[in-house]
C-alpha positions, 0 to 999 in steps of 0.5 A: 859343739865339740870344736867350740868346747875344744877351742876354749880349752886352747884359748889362752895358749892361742892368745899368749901365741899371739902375743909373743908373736907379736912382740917379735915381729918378723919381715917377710921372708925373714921368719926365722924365729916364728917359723921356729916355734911354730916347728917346735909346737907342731913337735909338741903336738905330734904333727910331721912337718917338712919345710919350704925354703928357709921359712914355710912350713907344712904339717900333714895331719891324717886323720883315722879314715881315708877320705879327701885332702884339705889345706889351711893356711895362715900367713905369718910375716910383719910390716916395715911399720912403727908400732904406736900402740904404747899402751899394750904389754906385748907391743912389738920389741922390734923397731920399725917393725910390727904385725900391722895385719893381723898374720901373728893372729893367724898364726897363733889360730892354725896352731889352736887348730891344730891342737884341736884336731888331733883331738879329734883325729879319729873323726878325720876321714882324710888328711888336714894339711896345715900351711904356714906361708911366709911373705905374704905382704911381698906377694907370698910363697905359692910359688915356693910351694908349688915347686916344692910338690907339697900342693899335690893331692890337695882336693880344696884349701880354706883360709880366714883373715882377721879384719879390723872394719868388721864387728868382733867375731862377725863371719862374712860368708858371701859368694863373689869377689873377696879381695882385689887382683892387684898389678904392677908396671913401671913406664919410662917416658923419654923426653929431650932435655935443655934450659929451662929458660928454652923450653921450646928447646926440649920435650918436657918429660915431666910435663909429659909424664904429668899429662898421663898420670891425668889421662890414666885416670879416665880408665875407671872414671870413663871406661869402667862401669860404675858398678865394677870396682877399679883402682889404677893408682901412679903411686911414684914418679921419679924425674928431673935433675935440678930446677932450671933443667928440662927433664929428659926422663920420667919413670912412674910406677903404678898399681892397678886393682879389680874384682873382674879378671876380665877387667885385669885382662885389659889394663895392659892394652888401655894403658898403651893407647892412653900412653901412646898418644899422650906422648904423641901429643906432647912429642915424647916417646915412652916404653915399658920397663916391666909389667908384672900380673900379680895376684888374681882376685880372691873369688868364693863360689857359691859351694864354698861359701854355702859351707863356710856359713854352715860351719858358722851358723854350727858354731856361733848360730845365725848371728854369727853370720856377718853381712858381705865385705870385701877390700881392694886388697891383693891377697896371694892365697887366690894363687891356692884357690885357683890350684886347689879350689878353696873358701877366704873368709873375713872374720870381724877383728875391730871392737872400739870399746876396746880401741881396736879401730885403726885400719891394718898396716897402721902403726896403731892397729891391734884386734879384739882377741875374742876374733882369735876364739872365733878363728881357731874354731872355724879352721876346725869346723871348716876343715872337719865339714869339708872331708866328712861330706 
């Protein structure tokens, strides 16, 4: 019960954290000023800190005893979004721009965390990395932070996000898939151009283009099994120059989603076939601009997430414990786990008492600040159970 009582003691500071992080939300790789504070609060704690490109960070907190090395990371960038939320003091001060996600909360908790243990520095048997990523909503900074030689001698890594479809301060705590691998590809599909009166004249792009937006389809609807969740998504078609002109060119641009890597593995090669002889069919020739593997599933084991429950159920008992979710979402904090091995927990962030019920990335979406409480104290318990094993 030490790390409840320790995060109650720090819950204003984490609310009024958030909160003015809130109120000045930055874009992804512009956190100059949240990366700011949040220096000047790990100075404030007595946390060395070194920074990765102009905006990451991480802290190094060694405990009293040798052991293992964990990493806990919170994200901390906003979104190019209209924040609606009018009735709220700490509405975002930046136009078009606002903390949609969740990350500010994030933020705000690794701070609390820190603050707590350092309290309970002399029961750390090891060191406690404490990341603070920028542009996770662009893809996100493993990269930056790889190169930089500040993941070595990490043993394990822990991260939760705050989520608006699970019950206030609710954990999930399941093995398996959390969260989607997620690519992108942009085709070009070439045509012939003419009058749109002559169409026998030309090779309709368009046309063309839309024949395989369709057949695209069939990937999840007939080559999938029902039971594996799949995304393919054209989300942009750009094509045409005036109304009574056959178009020459089409370029689509396109997302595909799965929990299964094997699945991700695939894509590519369905999508050639399909897009090969759709234009065949239709006398148009096609190639790719760029295919681009993004972030691979967010995947807990069955050891990582046996230890997430047991540090729930100390902190907040079996009721604590929420049922499995997981979102087709791409999160970037895979790209860690699959270097360091690690647990992502959902923590239920959504209360429509209190009127936090609109979905993330929306220009009305906020979170119950009790789930803040519930955040702070699980990076702590996490952490703490990992390296006293």
């Amino acid at each position: 019960m030490e790390v409840m009582r320790l995060a109650k003691e720090q819950e204003e500071y984490i609310i009024q954290m958030r909160r003015d992080f809130h109120m000045h939300p930055e874009l992804s790789l512009k956190e100059y000023r949240t990366s700011a504070i949040v220096i000047q609060e790990l100075e404030k704690i007595g946390i060395p800190h070194v920074k990765v490109g102009e905006t990451g960070i991480v802290g190094t907190l060694k405990g009293s005893l040798p052991g293992k090395t964990i990493a806990l990371r919170a994200d901390m960038d906003a979104l190019p979004v209209l924040e609606t939320n009018d009735d709220i003091e700490y509405k975002s001060k930046v136009e078009g721009c606002m903390h949609a996600c969740g990350h500010d909360g994030h933020t705000a908790c690794l701070l609390g965390a820190a603050k707590i243990l350092v309290q309970l520095k002399d029961q750390i048997k090891g060191t406690i990395k404490l990341i603070f990523e920028p542009a996770e909503e662009i893809g996100g900074s493993f990269r930056a932070f790889e190169e930089a030689g500040v993941l070595e001698g990490i043993d394990s890594c822990f991260a939760a996000h705050i989520w608006a479809d699970i019950p206030v301060s609710k954990v999930t705590v399941a093995p398996g898939p959390r969260m989607a691998g997620t690519d992108f590809f942009t085709l070009r599909i070439m045509g012939q151009g003419g009058h749109g009166s002559m169409p026998h004249q030309g090779v309709d792009a368009i046309v063309t283009a839309a024949a395989v937006i369709q057949n695209l389809q069939t990937i999840v609807s007939r080559e999938m099994s029902p039971f594996e969740p799949c995304v393919v998504t054209i989300g942009k078609l750009t094509s045409g120059q005036r109304f009574n002109v056959i178009a020459d060119e089409a370029i689509l641009e396109g997302n595909l989603r799965t929990f299964n890597p094997e699945i991700r593995a695939s894509y590519k090669k369905i999508i050639e076939r399909i897009v090969k002889n759709t234009c065949e069919a239709f006398r148009a020739d096609y190639e790719w601009v760029s295919y681009t593997y993004g972030t691979p599933p967010v995947i807990n084991t069955q050891e990582a997430s046996d230890r997430l429950r047991g540090a729930v159920i100390k902190l907040f008992g079996e009721e604590g414990v929420g049922s499995a979710h997981s979102v087709m979402a791409g999160e970037d904090f895979s790209l860690f786990m699959e270097k360091l091995t690690g647990c992502f927990a959902f923590v239920g962030g959504g209360n429509t008492d209190k009127g936090c019920c609109y979905p993330h990335h929306h220009g009305k979406f906020n979170i119950d600040e009790d789930a803040l409480l519930t955040t702070t104290a699980l990076y702590s318990q996490y952490a703490l159970d990992f390296l006293n094993e």
